[in-house]
LOFI-746291 format. One record per residue (C-alpha): x, y, z. Coordinates in steps of 0.02 Angstrom, whole numbers, plus 50000, padded with zeros to 5 digits. Layout:
LOFI-746291
XYZ ...
This chain:
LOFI-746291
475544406853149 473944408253147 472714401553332 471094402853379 470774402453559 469574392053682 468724408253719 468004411853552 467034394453587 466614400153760 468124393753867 469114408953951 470854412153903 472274409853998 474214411154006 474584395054049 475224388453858 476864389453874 477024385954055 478024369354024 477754352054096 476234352454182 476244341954320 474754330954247 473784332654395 471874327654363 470874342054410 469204331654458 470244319854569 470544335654707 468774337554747 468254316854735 468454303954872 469704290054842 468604278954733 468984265154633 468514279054499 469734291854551 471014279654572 471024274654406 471204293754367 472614292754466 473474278154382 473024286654229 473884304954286 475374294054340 475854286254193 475434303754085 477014308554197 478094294554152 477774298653966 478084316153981 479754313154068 480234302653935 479854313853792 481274320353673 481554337753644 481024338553469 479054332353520 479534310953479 479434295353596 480424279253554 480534265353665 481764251853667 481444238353565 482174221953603 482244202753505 483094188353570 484734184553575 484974179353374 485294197853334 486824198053488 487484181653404 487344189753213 487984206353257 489484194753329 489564183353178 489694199453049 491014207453157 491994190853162 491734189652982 492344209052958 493704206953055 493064221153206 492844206053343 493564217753499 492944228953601 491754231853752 490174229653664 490784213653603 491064208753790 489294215353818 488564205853670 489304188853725 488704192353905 486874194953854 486924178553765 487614167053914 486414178554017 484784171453916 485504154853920 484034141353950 484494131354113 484514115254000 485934122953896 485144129553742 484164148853671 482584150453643 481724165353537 480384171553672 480364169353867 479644155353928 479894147353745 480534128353669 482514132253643 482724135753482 484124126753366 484444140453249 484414153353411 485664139953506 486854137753349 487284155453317 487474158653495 488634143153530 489624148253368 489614167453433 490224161353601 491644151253510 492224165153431 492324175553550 493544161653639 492364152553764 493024135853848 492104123553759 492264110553899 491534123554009 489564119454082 488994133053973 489514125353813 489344108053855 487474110653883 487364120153750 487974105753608 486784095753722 485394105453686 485714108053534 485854089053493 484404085853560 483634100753436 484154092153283 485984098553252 486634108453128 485764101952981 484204107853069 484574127453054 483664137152975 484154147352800 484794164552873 485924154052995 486624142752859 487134160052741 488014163352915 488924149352923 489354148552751 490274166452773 491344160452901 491744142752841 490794129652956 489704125252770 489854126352616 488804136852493 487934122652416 487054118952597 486404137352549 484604140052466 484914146752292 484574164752293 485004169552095 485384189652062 484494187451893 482694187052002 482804204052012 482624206851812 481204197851809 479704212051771 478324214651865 477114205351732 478034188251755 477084176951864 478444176152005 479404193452007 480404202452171 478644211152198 477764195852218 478824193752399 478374202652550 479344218952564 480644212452720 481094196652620 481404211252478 482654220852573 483404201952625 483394193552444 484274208452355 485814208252481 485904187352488 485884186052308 487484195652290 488034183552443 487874168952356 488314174052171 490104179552249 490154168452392 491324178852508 492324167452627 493194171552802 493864154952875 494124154453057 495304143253141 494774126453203 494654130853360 493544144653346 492414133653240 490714122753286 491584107353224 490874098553389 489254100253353 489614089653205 489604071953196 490254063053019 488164061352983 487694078153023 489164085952908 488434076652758 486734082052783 487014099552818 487294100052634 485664098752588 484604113552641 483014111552719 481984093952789 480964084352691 479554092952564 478244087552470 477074094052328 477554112752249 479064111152385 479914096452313 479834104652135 480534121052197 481874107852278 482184102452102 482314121752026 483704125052168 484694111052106 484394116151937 485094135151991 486474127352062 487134116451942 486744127351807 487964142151915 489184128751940 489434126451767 489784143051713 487904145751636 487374164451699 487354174051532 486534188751629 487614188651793 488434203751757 486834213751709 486024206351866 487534214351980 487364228451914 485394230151965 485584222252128 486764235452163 485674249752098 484574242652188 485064242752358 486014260952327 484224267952283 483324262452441 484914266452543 484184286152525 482924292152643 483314275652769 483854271852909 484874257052799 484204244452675 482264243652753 482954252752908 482964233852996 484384223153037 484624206652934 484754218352762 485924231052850 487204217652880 486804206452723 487034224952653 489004225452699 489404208152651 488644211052464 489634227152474 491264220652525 490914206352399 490834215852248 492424223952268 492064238252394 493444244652530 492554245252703 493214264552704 491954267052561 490474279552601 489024264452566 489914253252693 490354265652814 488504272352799 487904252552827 489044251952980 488414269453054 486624261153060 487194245553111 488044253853259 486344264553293 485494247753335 486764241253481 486644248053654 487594242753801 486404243053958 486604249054140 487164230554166 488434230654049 487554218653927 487474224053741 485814225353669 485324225053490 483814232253432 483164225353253 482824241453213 481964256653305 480344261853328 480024279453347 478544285353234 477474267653297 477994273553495 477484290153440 475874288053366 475194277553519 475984288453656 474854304053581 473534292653559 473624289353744 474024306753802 472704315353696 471444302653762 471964306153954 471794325053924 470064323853850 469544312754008 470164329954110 471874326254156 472844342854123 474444339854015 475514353053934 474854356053772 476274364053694 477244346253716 475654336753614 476084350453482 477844344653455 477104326253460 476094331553301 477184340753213 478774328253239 477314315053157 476924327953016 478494329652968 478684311052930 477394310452814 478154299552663 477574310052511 478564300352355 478284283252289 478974266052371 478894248152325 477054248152367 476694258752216 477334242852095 475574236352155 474074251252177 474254268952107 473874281152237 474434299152295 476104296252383 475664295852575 475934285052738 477134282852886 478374271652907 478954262553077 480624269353094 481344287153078 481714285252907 481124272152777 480524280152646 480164268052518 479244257652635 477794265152737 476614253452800 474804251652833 475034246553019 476044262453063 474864274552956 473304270153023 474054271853210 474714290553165 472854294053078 472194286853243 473424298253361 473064314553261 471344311853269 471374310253468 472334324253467 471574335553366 469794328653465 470724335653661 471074350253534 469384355153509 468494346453666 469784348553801 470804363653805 470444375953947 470904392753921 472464387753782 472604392753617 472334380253480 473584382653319 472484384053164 473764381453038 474264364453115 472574360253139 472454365252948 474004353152920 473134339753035 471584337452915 472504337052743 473924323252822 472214314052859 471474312752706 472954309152609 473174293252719 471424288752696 471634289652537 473224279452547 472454268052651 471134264152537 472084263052369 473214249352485 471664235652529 471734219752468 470604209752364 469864201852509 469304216752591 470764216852705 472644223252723 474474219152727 475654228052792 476774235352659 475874230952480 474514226652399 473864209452358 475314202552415 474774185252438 475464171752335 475674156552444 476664146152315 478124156252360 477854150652546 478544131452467 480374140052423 481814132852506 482104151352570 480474154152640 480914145952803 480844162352902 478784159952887 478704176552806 478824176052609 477154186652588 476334199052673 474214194852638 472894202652753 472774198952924 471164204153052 472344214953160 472714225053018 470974224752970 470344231853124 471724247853139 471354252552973 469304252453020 469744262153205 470754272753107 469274275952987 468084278853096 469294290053202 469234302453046 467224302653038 467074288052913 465364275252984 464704258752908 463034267152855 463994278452738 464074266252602 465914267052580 466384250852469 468064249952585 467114249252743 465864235352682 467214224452619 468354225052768 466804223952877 466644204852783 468314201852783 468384202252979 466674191052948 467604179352858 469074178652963 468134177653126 468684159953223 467344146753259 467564152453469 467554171153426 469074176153415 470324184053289 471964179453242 473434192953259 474874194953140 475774206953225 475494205053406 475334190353499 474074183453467 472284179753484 472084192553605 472864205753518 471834200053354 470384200453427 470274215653529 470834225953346 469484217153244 468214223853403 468964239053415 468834243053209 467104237153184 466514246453338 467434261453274 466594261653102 464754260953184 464424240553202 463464238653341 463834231653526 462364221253483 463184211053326 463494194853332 465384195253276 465534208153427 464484198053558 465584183653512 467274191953518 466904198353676 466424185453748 468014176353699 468854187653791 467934187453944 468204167653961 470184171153957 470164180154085 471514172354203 470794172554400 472044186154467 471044197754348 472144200454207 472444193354019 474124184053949 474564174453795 476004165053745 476964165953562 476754147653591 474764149653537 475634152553351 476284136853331 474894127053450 473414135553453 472824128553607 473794143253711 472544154253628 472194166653781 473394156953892 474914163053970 475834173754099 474784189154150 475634205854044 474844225054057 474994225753883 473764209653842 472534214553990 472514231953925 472034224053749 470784213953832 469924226053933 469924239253781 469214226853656 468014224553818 467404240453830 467144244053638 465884228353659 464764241753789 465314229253922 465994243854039 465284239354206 465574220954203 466164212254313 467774204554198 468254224054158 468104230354350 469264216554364 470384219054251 470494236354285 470734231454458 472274219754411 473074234354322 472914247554478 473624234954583 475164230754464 475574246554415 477164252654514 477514270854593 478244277554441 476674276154329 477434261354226 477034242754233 478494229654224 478314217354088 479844203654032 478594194453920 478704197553725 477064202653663 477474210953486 477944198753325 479074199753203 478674183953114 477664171753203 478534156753259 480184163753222 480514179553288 479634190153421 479604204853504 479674216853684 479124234453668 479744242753812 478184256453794 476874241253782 476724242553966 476494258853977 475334267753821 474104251853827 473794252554001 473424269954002 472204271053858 471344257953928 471144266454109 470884281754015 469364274053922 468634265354051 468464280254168 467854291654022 466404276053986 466154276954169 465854294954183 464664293654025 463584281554132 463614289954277 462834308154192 461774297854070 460824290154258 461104305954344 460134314054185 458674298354226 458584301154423 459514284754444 461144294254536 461034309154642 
């Protein structure tokens, strides 16, 4: 390979490449007395430790990732339903769920959340099966709760398919999901494009589910019977609550669908099978499973086993080899499963954070940064996906997962632009006497513009982005009986907005450049500013998250700390500030936004804060000193930060998310950025005759 060393640019050379780990020792912080400063270095060379520990061999970082307890109770539900219901991780799986149990009797879908009546019916009906007392405490609290929820006929769509399987309702109590939708080409006004990508992978599977209707009945006993009355068995027939407008004609259409399938009238069933099948075969290459996430994995081995295949075949066995890569069984015992895994996101940030902390002069084996990069490179999706039904574009992007390779997404992408850019800035900037690899440098620039230009060819007609297509925004569909899980379509959102501008302007790209990309997303964040300031976030929760992107992206791109959008953000942020020093928000501020800002204190949300903060120029004010403060003070021993809250969304008010590495990446680019601002001050006064 080819290098160029440190020394050409005036920086000796010196043997200490491949040393290994360094110890990540700050070499400022020796000569320094314990400031507040230097002990924010510290924090900083701390966590760089934790992260280095943690790294695989092959250059990656992936940490847990961790729902509620609907994917313990599903994973239990399919097994019953295959037949597999033994074994310790089903002990483990039904241990977790009485272990998140609500002290009122019911499940709820975040900490610190409503219970939830979907949550609570799958995991009374997983207990069941797994042969709980029913007159025990647990489970009389639990039909209490969920009672008191609305029953059964309350659930939700994905729970009523689940119930279906196993007998406890029939099919008709089922939203209509046809096979023949996916024939339907891409110029008809409602096609399987016009759905967000994750309801894709979820439709294809289902609509095999309910054109063959497989059936496992389970003994009485075993059943959720009791949380029937003679009422709630008649109306958990009918799926859904009441609708009005475009949802009681789409109410109409599924009792069209159904009649017209009771009656024998599907002239293109068997052509529809066949291309459902296709299909899901396809995208079953390259993946880590059917969208490398959970509900189409398992929807994946029911439509299997439907259609006629033997659970020895190689696509079910390969649907149960990444089902089983999702469930882990825990120093407790307790059996976790992730909804899928999140490697090249982890990945992407922990660089990010790393890269930053050796350009503020914390000394970090190089060599291991290298593998970071190269791992990423190597992910680069280079052939066409879904997205390409919708924008024409040289093949590019990264996807969450390990593998997924029709579906990269915009989120993911920008992040890995943003981490190779920090990287390949402590490349040039930081490196003391190490040797920099030109031909990875070389691969570093061309994997950037090809996501740019990805990027670009994927913005919306609003100036924003989604996250896994283009223009993906037809809200009609949101009035389907299906669309219950609150994420039919996938249109822009200001979070996503804001990566994509940081990422641009991580690569060189500025507002005064006239790019038509930057101008329109620059008035799409405009547009989608809130009347206090603030930004909504799609895919972290919430407000805070939102806003601190949408700061972070137009600061990136050149807009200046002076800008009203800016001024206002900020100052959002500033008056959510909780009085220990640190920032929290609920999940509940989806579904009420008047917990915008509020809720328990989390490093990942103050870290948001205080970054979004500091890109406003406030770097010396008195809210970041203390929420900088707050952070030193939580951090523990290790160089990590301990955080049980849920902070990362799936779909908002339905499912939601704990990334184990929130705690630790966000903090540190935070700390890392707020001692390099600090140190900018200082020289700039020192340079004025302000400090000696």
């Amino acid at each position: 390979m080819s290098h160029i060393g440190h020394n050409e640019i005036g920086v000796q050379e010196s043997a200490s490449r491949d040393a290994g780990r360094s110890s990540c020792m700050p070499e400022r912080s020796r000569s320094v007395s314990p400031t507040f400063e230097s002990k924010a270095i510290d924090s900083a060379h701390r966590t760089c430790q934790w992260l280095s520990d943690r790294q695989a061999q092959d250059g990656h970082w992936r940490g847990a990732l961790q729902g509620d307890t609907i994917l313990e109770s599903e994973y239990l539900l399919i097994l019953a339903w295959a037949g597999k219901l033994h074994g310790p991780k089903v002990l483990g799986a039904t241990a977790r769920i009485l272990k998140e149990q609500l002290p009122a009797g019911g499940w709820a879908i975040h900490p610190g959340g409503p219970p939830d009546v979907s949550a609570s019916v799958k995991a009374y009906f997983a207990l069941k099966l797994t042969g709980h007392d029913p007159h025990c405490d647990a489970m009389r609290s639990a039909r209490t709760a969920i009672a008191a929820c609305g029953g059964v006929p309350a659930v939700n769509s994905f729970t009523r398919f689940y119930l279906a399987l196993l007998g406890q309702i029939p099919y008709s109590a089922c939203p209509a999901v046809p096979p023949e939708m996916v024939l339907l080409p891409d110029w008809f006004p409602i096609n399987l494009h016009c759905v967000s990508a994750w309801s894709r992978t979820m439709i294809v599977p289902l609509s095999l589910i309910w054109a063959f209707k497989p059936l496992r009945m389970v003994p009485a006993d075993f059943g959720i019977g009791d949380l029937f009355s003679g009422d709630d068995q008649r109306r958990a027939s009918v799926p859904g609550g009441q609708a009005r407008g475009w949802g009681t004609f789409f109410r109409v259409v599924d009792r069209c669908i159904k009649a017209c399938d009771w009656i024998g009238l599907r002239p293109l069933r068997a052509r529809a099978i066949a291309e459902c099948r296709r299909w899901m075969l396809e995208r079953f290459e390259g993946s880590d499973g059917l969208g490398a996430i959970f509900p189409p994995i398992v929807w994946s081995i029911v439509a299997l086993r439907a259609m006629g295949c033997a659970d020895e075949s190689p696509e079910v066995q390969e649907c149960w080899n990444q089902l089983n890569e999702l469930v882990e069984v825990e120093k407790d015992g307790c059996t976790r499963v992730e909804p899928c895994r999140s490697p090249v996101w982890d990945t992407a940030i922990s660089l990010r954070a790393m890269s930053d902390a050796m350009s503020a002069g914390i000394s970090i084996g190089f060599a291991d940064l290298e593998r970071a990069v190269e791992w990423l490179l190597d992910r680069e999706i280079r052939t066409v996906g879904d997205w390409s039904h919708r924008t024409k574009a040289e093949p590019s992007g990264w996807c969450f997962e390990y593998s997924n390779r029709f579906y990269p997404d915009v989120d993911d992408t920008a992040m890995v632009l943003i981490g190779l850019a920090a990287w390949r800035r402590a490349a040039i900037v930081s490196l003391t006497g190490q040797l920099i690899d030109l031909e990875l440098l070389q691969r570093v620039e061309k994997a950037m513009q090809r996501g740019k230009h990805w990027l670009k060819a994927m913005q919306n007609s609003d100036g924003g982005w989604g996250a896994f297509d283009r223009d993906n925004n037809m809200e009609l569909l949101c009035k389907v009986p299906f669309a219950d899980h609150n994420a039919m379509i996938d249109p822009s959102s200001p979070d996503l907005a804001g990566r994509v501008l940081e990422a641009f302007g991580a690569i060189g790209m500025r507002s005064c450049d006239g790019d038509p990309s930057i101008d329109r997303a620059i008035k799409y964040l405009r547009t989608t500013q809130e009347a206090n300031g603030c930004w909504y976030g799609r895919w972290g929760v919430n407000y805070i998250y939102g806003t601190w992107q949408s700061i972070e992206g137009l600061r990136s791109v050149g807009v200046s700390v002076e800008d009203s959008a800016i001024v206002r953000g900020a100052d959002w942020l500033a008056s959510c500030q909780q009085d220990a020093g640190g920032w929290g928000e609920s999940p509940l501020s989806y579904a009420d936004p008047t917990w915008a800002g509020c809720g328990d204190l989390t490093a990942s949300q103050t870290a948001w804060a205080l970054s979004g903060l500091l890109s406003a120029g406030r770097i010396d004010s008195p809210e970041v000193r203390r929420g900088v403060r707050w952070l030193l003070s939580e951090q523990l021993q290790d160089g990590s930060w301990e955080e049980q809250a849920f902070t990362g969304t799936g779909f908002p008010k339905v499912f939601y998310l704990r990334y184990h590495y929130y705690p630790i990446y966000f903090p540190l680019i935070s700390i890392v950025k707020w001692s390099c601002e600090m140190e900018k001050e200082r020289v700039g006064h020192s340079r004025l005759g302000y400090v000696a």
